[in-house]
C-alpha positions in Angstrom: 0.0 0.0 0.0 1.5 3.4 -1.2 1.2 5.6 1.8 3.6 8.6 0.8 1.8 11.6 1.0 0.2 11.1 4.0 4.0 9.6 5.5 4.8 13.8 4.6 1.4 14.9 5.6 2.4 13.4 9.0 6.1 14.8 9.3 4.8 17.8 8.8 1.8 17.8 10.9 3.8 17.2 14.0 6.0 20.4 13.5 2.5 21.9 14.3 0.3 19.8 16.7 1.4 17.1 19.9 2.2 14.1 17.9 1.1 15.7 14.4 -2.9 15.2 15.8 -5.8 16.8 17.5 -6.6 13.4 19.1 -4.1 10.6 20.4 -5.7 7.5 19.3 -5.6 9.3 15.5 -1.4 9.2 15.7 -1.3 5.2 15.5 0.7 5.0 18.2 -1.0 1.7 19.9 -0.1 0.1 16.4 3.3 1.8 15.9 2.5 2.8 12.5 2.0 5.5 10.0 -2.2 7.2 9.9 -3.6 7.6 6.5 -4.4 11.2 5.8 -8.0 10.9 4.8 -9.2 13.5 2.0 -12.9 12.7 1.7 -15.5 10.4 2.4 -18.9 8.9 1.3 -21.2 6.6 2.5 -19.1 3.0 3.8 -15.8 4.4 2.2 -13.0 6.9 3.3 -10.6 7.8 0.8 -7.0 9.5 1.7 -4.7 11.7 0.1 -2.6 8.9 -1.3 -5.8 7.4 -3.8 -6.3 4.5 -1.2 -10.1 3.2 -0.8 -11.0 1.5 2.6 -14.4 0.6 4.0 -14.3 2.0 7.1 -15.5 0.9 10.7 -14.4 3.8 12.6 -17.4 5.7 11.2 -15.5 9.2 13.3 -15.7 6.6 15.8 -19.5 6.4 16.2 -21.6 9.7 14.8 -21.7 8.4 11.2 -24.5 6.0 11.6 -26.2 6.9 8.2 -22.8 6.5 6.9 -20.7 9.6 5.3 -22.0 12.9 3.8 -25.5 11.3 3.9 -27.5 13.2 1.1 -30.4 14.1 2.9 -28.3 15.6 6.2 -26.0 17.6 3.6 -28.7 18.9 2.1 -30.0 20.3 4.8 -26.5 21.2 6.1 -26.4 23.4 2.7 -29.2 25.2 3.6 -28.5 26.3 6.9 -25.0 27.1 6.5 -26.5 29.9 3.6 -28.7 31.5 7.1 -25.3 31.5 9.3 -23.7 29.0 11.2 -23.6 30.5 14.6 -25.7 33.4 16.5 -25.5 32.9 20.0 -28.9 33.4 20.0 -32.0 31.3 20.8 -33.4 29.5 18.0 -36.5 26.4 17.3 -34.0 24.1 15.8 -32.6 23.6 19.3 -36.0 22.7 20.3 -36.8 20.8 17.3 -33.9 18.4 18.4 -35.2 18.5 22.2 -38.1 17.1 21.0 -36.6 14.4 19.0 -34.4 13.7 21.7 -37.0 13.1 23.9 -39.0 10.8 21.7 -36.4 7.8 22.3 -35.1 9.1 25.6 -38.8 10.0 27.7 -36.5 9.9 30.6 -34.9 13.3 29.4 -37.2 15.3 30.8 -35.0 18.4 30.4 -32.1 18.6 28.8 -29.1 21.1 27.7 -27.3 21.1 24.7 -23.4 21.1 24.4 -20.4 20.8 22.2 -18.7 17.3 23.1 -18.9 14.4 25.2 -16.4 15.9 27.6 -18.4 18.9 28.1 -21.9 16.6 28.6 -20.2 14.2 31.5 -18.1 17.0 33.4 -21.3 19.2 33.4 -23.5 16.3 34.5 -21.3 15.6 37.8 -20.9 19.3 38.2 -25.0 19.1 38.6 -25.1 15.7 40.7 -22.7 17.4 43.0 -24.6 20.4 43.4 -27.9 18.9 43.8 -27.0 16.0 46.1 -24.5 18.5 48.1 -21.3 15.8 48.0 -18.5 15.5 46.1 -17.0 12.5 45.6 -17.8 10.0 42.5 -17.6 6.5 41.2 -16.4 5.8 37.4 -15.0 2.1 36.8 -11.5 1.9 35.2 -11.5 1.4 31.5 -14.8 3.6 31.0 -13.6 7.3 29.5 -15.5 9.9 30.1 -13.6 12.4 28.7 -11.2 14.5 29.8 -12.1 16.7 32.7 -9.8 16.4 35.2 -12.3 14.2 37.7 -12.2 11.8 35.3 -8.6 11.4 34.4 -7.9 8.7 37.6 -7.3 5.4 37.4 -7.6 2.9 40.3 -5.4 3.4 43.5 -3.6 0.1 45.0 -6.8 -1.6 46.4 -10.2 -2.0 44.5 -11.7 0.4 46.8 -9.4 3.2 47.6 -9.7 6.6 45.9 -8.3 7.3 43.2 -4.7 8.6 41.5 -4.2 11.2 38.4 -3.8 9.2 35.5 -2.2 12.0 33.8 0.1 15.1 34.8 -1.9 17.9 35.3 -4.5 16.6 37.1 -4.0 17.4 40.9 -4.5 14.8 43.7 -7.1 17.4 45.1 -9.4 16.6 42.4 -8.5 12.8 42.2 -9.1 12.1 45.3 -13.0 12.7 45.4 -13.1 10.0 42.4 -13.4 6.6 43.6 -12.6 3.9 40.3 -13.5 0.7 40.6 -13.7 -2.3 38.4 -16.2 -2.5 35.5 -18.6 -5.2 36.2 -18.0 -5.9 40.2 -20.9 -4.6 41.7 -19.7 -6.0 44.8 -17.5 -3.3 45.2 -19.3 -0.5 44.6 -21.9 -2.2 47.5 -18.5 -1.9 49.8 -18.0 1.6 48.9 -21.4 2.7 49.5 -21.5 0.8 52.8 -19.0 2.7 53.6 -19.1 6.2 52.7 -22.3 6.2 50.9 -23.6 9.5 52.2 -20.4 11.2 50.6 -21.0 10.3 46.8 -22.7 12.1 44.6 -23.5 10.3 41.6 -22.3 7.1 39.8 -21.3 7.3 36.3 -21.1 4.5 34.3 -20.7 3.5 30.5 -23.9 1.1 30.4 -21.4 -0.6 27.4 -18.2 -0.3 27.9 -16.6 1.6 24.1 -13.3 2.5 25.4 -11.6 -0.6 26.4 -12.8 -2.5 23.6 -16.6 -3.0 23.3 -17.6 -4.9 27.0 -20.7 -5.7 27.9 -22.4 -5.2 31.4 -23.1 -8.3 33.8 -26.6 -9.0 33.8 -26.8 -7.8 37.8 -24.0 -4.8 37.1 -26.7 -2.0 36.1 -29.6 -3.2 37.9 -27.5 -3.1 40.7 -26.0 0.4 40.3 -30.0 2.0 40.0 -30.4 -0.4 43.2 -27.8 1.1 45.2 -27.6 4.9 44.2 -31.5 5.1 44.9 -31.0 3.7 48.7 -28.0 6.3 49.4 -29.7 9.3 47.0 -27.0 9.3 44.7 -27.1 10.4 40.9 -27.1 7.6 39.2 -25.5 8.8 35.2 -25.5 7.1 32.4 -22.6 8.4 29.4 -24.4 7.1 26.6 -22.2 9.3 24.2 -21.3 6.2 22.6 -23.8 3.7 23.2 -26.5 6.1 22.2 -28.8 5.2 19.5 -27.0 1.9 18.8 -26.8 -0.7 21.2 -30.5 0.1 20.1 -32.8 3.3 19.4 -33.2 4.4 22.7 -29.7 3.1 23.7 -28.7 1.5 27.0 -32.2 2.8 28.7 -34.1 1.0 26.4 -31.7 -2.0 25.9 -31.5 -3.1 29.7 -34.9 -1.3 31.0 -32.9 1.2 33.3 -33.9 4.8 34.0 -30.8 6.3 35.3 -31.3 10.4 36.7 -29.3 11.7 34.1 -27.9 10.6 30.6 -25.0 12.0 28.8 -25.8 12.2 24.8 -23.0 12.8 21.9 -21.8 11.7 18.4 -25.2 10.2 17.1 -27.1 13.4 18.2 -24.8 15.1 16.0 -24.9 14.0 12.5 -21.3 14.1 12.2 -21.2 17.7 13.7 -19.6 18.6 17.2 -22.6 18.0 19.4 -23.7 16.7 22.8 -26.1 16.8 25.4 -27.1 15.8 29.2 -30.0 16.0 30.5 -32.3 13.7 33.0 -35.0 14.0 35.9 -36.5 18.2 35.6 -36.0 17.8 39.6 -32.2 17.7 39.3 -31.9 19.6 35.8 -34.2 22.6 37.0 -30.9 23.5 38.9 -28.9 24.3 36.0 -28.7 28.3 35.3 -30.5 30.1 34.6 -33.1 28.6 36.0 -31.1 27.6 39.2 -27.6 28.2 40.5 -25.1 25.2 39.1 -24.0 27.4 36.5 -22.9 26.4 32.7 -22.8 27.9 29.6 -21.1 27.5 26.0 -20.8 30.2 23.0 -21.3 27.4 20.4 -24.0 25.3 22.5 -27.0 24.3 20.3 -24.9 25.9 17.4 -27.6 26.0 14.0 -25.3 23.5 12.3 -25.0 21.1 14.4 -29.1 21.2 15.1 -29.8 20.8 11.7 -27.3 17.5 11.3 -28.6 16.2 14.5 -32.1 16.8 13.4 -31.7 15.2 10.1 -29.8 12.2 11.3 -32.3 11.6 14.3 -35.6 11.9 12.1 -34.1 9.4 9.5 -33.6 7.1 12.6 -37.2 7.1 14.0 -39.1 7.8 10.9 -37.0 5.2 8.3 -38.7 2.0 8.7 -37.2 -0.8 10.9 -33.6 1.0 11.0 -32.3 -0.2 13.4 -33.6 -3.4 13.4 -31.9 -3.7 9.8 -28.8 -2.2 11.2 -28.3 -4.8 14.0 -29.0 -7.8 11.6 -26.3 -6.4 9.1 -23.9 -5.8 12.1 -24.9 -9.8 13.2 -24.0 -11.0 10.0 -20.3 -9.6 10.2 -20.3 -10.6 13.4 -21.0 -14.5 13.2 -18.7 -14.4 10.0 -16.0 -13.3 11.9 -16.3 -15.7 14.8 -16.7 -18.1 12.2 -13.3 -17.5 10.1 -11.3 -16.9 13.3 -12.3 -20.5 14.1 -11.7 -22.1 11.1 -8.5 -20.4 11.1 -7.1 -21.4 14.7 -7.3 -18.0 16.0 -8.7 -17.7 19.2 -10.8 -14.6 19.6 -13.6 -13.0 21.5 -15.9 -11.1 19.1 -18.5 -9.0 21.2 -21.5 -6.9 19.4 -24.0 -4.1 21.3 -26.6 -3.5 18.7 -24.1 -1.8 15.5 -21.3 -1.4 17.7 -18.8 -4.4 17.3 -15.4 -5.1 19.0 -12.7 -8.3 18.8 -10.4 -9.2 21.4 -6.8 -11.3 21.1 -7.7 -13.4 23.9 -9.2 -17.1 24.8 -10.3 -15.4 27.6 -14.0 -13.9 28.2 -13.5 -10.0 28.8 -15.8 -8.2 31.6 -13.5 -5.6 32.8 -10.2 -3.9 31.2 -8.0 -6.4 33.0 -8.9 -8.8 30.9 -9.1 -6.4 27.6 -5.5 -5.5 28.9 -4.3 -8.6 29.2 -5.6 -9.6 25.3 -2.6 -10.2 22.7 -1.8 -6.4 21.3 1.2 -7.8 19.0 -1.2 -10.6 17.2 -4.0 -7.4 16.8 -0.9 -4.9 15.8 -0.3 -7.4 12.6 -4.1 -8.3 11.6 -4.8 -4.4 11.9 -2.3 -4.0 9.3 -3.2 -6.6 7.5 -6.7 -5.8 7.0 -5.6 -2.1 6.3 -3.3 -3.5 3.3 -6.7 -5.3 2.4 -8.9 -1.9 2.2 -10.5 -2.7 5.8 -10.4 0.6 7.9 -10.6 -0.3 12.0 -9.6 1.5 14.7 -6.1 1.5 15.3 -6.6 -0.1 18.9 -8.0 -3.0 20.2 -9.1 -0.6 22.8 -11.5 0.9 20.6 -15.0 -0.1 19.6 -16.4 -0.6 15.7 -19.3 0.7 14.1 -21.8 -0.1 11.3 -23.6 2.1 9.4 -26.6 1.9 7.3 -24.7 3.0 4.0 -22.6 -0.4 4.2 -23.6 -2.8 1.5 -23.6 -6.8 1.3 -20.3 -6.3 -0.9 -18.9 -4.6 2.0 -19.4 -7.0 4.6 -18.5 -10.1 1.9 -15.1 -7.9 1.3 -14.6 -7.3 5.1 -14.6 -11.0 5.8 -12.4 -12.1 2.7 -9.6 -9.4 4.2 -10.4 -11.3 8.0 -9.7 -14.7 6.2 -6.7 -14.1 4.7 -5.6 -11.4 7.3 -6.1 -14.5 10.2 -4.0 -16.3 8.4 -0.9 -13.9 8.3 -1.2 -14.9 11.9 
């Protein structure tokens, strides 16, 4: 594969930005290689600067769900770009997408619109804290949240101490009020509570786990979190900012028949366009300003562009029939012919699917927790990313990350996508 402009694109990126990107997991580094320079897109495909074609599975790793440059979201796009593209002013569209929003989340009773999934999580604690008066929190290693300082802690040396900055910059002040535990042991959060359960103010928890690989919850795990934050009066937050819309319409609530006090939205809601919300219970949401003191605000918040995409996308996702249900089947059928040729090849493998998200795991091991994803074979997923890269098969460049269908891939693509597996297992 002839990667030579985007080997200079690179070099010269990095006289300009930390490791020539805007995003770490964009550099290659977990895979020690060079990133293609992407130049366009369209539907299943990306395309980069070098001529190269690749049906890709990183879909901007989750919003693209109709698939690239959908016709009917540019469209509209077009149009609204010709009124302005930012006024800092109230307008219906951010009501419009309220409303949608609301339709497949009920339990977002009211709800504020932000930029990114960063900004949706760290303002959701900010309220849980300043409605429940406490300030400590739970989060379970290998969930991101983004990166607020709070959340930037791994665990400390037992499974229930507080926890330690996981990167410079972050102060022990703030680490310390942010207990992680292990994804999946509902045991110890029980301990925790039993023990200082007055002192934390909310829970938050990726329902499924997209940023250790693609783990699913224990059929007790969430049950048990709504269980235990409702006896102490904690906030109970899902970040559905991945899981949203895809581990089914109405995402994790929906899937596993939980209604946590607040949800954090992003990507999906978004079209492609930098969006997010939270939002939850009007009893804890009523105390955001200005209609109560916890104060937040953003210039670009419920931005027209960004409405109109989110709009678009959403409406094509309720009013389109049996979407989703088409999208799951198509991601199934990858799936199984994955598991499938892994098998036949002698490669042992865990292949793990939430709705259209999709992950695959190095390991003979079953993964619950990011332990076990940790403790998966990086060098045997370093070659067969490569390999399916040299084969036109985009992936994340991680076996950290999560996959993601999209309703624009065809039959050819899947049938392509499992011919580059085959013969990629094999360079194994």
């Amino acid at each position: 594969m002839n990667l030579k402009k985007s080997v200079a694109a690179f070099a010269e990126a990095k006289k300009f930005m930390p490791g020539g990107v805007n995003s770490p997991v964009r550099s290659f580094g977990s895979v020690e290689g060079n990133p293609p320079f992407i130049s366009h897109a369209k539907g299943s495909h990306i395309f980069d600067i070098d001529g190269n074609d690749y049906v890709d599975y990183v879909g901007s790793w989750g919003p693209m769900i109709l698939g690239h440059a959908d016709s009917k979201v540019v469209d509209a796009l077009k149009k609204a770009v010709e009124r302005g593209t930012s006024y800092g002013a109230p307008t219906e569209l951010e009501t419009n997408l309220a409303k949608l929003v609301q339709r497949i989340y009920p339990s977002m009773e009211v709800m504020r619109m932000v930029n990114s999934g960063t900004e949706s999580t760290m303002s959701a604690l900010r309220v849980a804290r300043g409605f429940t008066g406490r300030e400590k929190i739970i989060k379970f290693v290998g969930c991101y949240h983004g990166h607020a300082d709070s959340l930037l802690v791994s665990a400390g040396s037992g499974a229930a101490t507080f926890g330690v900055p996981s990167s410079p910059g972050v102060t022990s002040g703030t680490a310390k009020d942010t207990i992680a535990l292990p994804y999946n042991d509902l045991e110890a959060v029980e301990k925790v509570f039993q023990n200082c359960g007055n002192e934390i103010a909310a829970v938050i928890v990726e329902p499924v786990a997209g940023n250790m690989g693609l783990v699913l919850p224990k059929e007790n795990f969430l049950p048990g979190l709504r269980a235990v934050t409702e006896k102490y009066k904690s906030v109970l937050i899902f970040d559905e900012v991945m899981c949203g819309f895809r581990v089914a319409l109405g995402g994790a609530c929906e899937k596993y028949k939980i209604k946590p006090d607040l949800i954090c939205l992003g990507k999906v809601i978004g079209g492609g366009l930098p969006c997010a919300a939270y939002g939850g219970r009007a009893e804890i949401m009523r105390n955001v300003s200005p209609d109560g003191k916890i104060y937040q605000a953003g210039t670009l918040s419920g931005n027209p562009l960004a409405m109109t995409a989110g709009i678009e996308t959403l409406k094509i996702l309720l009013e389109e029939e049996n979407f989703t249900e088409r999208l799951v089947e198509k991601t199934s059928r990858l799936v199984e012919g994955l598991k499938n040729i892994a098998e036949k090849s002698g490669v042992k493998v865990r292949v793990h699917q939430a709705g259209s998200m999709f992950g695959m795991f190095f390991s003979e091991k079953e993964i619950t927790n990011y332990e076990d994803a940790a403790a998966a074979n990086q060098n045997q997923f370093k070659k067969w990313f490569f390999a399916m890269l040299e084969r036109g098969i985009y992936l994340a460049p991680s076996q950290f990350e999560t996959l993601f269908m999209s309703a624009a891939h065809t039959e050819e693509d899947i049938e392509k996508t499992l011919k580059a597996a085959e013969e990629s297992f094999k360079v194994l």
